[in-house]
Structures are given as C-alpha cells and as structure tokens.
C-alpha positions in Angstrom: -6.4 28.8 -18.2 -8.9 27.6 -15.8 -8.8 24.5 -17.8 -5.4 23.8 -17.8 -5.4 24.4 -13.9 -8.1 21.9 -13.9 -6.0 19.2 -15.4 -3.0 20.4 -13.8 -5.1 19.6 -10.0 -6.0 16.3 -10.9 -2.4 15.5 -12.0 -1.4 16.2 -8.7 -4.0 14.4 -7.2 -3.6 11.5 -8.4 0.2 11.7 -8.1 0.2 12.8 -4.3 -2.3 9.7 -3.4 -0.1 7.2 -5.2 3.0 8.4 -3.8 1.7 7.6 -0.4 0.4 4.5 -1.1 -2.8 5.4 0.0 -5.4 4.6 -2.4 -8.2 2.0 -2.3 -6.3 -1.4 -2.7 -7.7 -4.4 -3.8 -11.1 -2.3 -2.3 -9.0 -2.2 1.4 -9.0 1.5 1.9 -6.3 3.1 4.0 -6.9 6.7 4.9 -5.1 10.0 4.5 -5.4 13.1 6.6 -7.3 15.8 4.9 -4.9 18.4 6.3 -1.8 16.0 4.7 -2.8 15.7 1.3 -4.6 19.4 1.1 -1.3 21.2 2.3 0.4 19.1 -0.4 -1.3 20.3 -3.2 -1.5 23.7 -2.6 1.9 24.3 -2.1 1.8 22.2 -5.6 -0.3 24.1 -7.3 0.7 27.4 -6.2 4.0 26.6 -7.8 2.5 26.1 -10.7 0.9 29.1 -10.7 3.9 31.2 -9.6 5.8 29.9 -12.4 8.3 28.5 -10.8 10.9 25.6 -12.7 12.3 24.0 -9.6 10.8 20.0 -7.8 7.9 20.8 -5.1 8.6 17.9 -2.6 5.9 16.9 -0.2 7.2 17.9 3.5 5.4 15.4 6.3 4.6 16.8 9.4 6.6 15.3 12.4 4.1 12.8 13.6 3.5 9.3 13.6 1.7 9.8 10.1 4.8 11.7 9.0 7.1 8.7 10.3 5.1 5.6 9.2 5.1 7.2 5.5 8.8 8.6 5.5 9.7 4.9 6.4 7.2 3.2 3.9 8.5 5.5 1.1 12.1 4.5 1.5 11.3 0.9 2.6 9.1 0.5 -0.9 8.3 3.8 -2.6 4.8 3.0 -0.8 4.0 -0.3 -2.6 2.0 -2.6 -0.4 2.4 -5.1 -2.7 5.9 -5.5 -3.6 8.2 -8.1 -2.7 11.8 -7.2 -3.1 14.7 -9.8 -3.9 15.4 -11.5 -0.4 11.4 -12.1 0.0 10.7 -9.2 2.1 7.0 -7.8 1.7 5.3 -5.0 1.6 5.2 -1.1 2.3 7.6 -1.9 4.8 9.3 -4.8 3.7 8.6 -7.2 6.4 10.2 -10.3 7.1 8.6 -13.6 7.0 10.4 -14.5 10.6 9.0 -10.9 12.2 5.4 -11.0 10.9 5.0 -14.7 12.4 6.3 -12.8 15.8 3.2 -10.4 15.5 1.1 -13.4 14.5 0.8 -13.3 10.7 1.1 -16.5 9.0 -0.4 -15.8 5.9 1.9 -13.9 3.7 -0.5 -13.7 0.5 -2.8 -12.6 2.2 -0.5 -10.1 4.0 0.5 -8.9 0.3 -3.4 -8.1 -0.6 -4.4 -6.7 2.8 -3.2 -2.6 3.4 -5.1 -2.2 6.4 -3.2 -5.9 7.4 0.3 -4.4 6.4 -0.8 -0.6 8.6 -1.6 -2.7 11.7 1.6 -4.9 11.4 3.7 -1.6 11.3 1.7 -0.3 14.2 2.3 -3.8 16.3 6.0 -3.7 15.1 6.8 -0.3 16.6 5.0 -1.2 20.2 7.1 -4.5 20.0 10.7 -2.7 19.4 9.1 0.4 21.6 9.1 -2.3 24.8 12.7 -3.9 23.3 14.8 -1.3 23.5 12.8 1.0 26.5 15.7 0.9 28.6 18.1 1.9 25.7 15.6 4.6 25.1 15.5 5.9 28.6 19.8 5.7 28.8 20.6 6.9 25.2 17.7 9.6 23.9 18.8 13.2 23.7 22.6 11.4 23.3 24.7 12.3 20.6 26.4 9.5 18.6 28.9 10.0 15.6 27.1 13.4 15.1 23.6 12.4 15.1 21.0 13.2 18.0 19.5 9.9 19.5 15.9 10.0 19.6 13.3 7.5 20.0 11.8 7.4 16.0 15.4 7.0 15.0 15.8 4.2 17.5 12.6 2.2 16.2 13.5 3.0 12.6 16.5 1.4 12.7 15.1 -1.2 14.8 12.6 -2.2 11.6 15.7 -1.9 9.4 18.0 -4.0 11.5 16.3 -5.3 14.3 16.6 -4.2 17.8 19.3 -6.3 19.1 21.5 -4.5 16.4 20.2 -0.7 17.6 21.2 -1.8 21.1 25.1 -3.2 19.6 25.4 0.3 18.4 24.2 2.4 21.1 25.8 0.7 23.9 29.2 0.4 21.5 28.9 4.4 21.2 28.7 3.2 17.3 32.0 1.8 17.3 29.5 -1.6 16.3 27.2 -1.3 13.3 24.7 -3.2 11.0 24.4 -3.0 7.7 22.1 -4.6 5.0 22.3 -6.2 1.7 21.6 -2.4 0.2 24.4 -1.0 2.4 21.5 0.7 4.5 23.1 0.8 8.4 21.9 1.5 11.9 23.6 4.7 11.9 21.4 6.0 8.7 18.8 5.4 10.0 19.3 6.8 13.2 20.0 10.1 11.4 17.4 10.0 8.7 14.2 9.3 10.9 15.4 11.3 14.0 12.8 13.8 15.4 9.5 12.1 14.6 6.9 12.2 17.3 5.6 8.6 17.9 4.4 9.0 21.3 0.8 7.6 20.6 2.3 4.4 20.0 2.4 2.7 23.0 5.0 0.2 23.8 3.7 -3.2 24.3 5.4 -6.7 25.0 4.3 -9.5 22.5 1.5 -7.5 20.4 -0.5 -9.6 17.9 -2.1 -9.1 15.2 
C-alpha cells in the first residue's frame, strides 16, 4: 500500500508541474508557489485515498498567479514552446507585432526563454493596464450581457483581442464584439477571467522588456 501511494505521489507530481508549465526549460527555471502546487496534491491524493472515481481539477487561487496560469493554460495548455497555426508563440501566444511593442525582437529566442515569455506577460498586462485605465475606472463593477466587468476580465480580453477591441465592446454596451480565428470573443473572456486579483501589476505606459 505504501508503495502504491508512493508511485501514485510522483504521478501527480510530475503531472501537476507539467500542467503548469513550470518545469526547468531548456535549464530556464520558472517558479511555483509551494502553497500552489502542495494544496494540489493533497486534495489529489486524498481522493485517491478516499476512493473516490470522479476528475480532481486543480482550483487556482484568485491572484495574479491564479490569472497568468488560467490564461496560459487556455492560451497553450502551458507550452512555452509552441507556436500555433497563425505564428503566435508561446504560453501565451504572443504576436510577433505585440512583442516588438514590449521590445522583443528575437522570436527564437523568445520560444527558448520561460523567464523571457513570464516577463513579456507581466509587461503586456502594465501596457493594456495603462490602455484601457479610463475604461476601467468608467466600466468595472458594470454589468454587460450578464457578465460582471472587472479589471482581469478586461486585460484578458485585451491579450486575446487587443485593447482597442475591449474598449469597442464596453463603450458599445457589447452590442460590438471581437472574435478570433477559434471563435474565442471579447465577451468570453470577459466572463471567463473575471474576478482575478491583479492589483500588484502596476500599470505602466510603454514597458520594455
């Protein structure tokens, strides 16, 4: 038994820091909160234990940590080095056009770098934090098409569709929307990353890398 449970721990291990995408890549080593990936494999494990037949999914806390990896998982499954058909890159699919704004030429390089591809998310969110801060002061606590307007929403959608589109839809009441070339659409995102707290993210006009 104790065995099995041994195994059984690894498995999840192994599995929880490769869902993430938070492994030592390429020897560039991103890190994970102890508290993150402990929580995670306990509530695993005891599962297990419990005998119970049913999916444990992994429930992120509502931070900036929680955001950053909720987005990177639907963005790429956490791949930092993936490209998908239209030659976006990365954990978060980046454009080539968006990562020359934060002052990233090297796209290879890009691909190879985690701690590169962290940062560039990090810039990216102060960038679209100082876009749309008017929009966020007018339109946060709003409701739109049944979905609360918060600020994570906002700059999640912004990395989806940019923030010109985020202010189209808010200021339209969402009578305007983007969608793109998987049918994802401002108002998704709005709904599915609403709530996260991103507050130690600064907002900052022109960041670069």
């Amino acid at each position: 038994m104790k065995r099995w449970m041994g195994v059984t721990a690894s498995l999840i291990i192994i599995l929880v820091l490769t869902s993430f995408g938070t492994f030592n890549f390429l020897n560039k080593n991103v890190e994970v909160p102890d508290s993150l990936v402990t929580s995670a494999i306990e509530s695993l494990v005891k599962s297990k234990q419990n005998g119970a037949n049913k999916t444990n999914y992994i429930k992120l806390d509502k931070n900036f940590i929680g955001f950053k990896e909720a987005l990177g998982f639907k963005e790429s499954q956490g791949r930092y080095d993936t490209i998908n058909r239209y030659g976006y890159l990365g954990k978060y699919q980046f454009g080539k056009n968006t990562l020359q704004l934060l002052g990233i030429n090297d796209t290879e390089a890009f691909l190879l770098n985690a701690e590169m591809q962290e940062k560039a998310f990090k810039l990216n969110v102060a960038r679209n934090k100082w876009i749309l801060r008017r929009d966020i002061k007018r339109f946060v606590g709003k409701n739109i098409n049944g979905t609360l307007v918060t600020e994570s929403g906002m700059v999640a959608a912004a990395h989806l569709a940019g923030a010109g589109n985020v202010k189209k839809y808010l200021r339209s009441y969402g009578r305007t929307d983007f969608s793109d070339k998987f049918g994802s659409t401002v108002a998704v995102y709005l709904r599915q990353f609403e709530g996260y707290d991103i507050s130690n993210i600064p907002q900052e006009n022109n960041p670069q890398y």
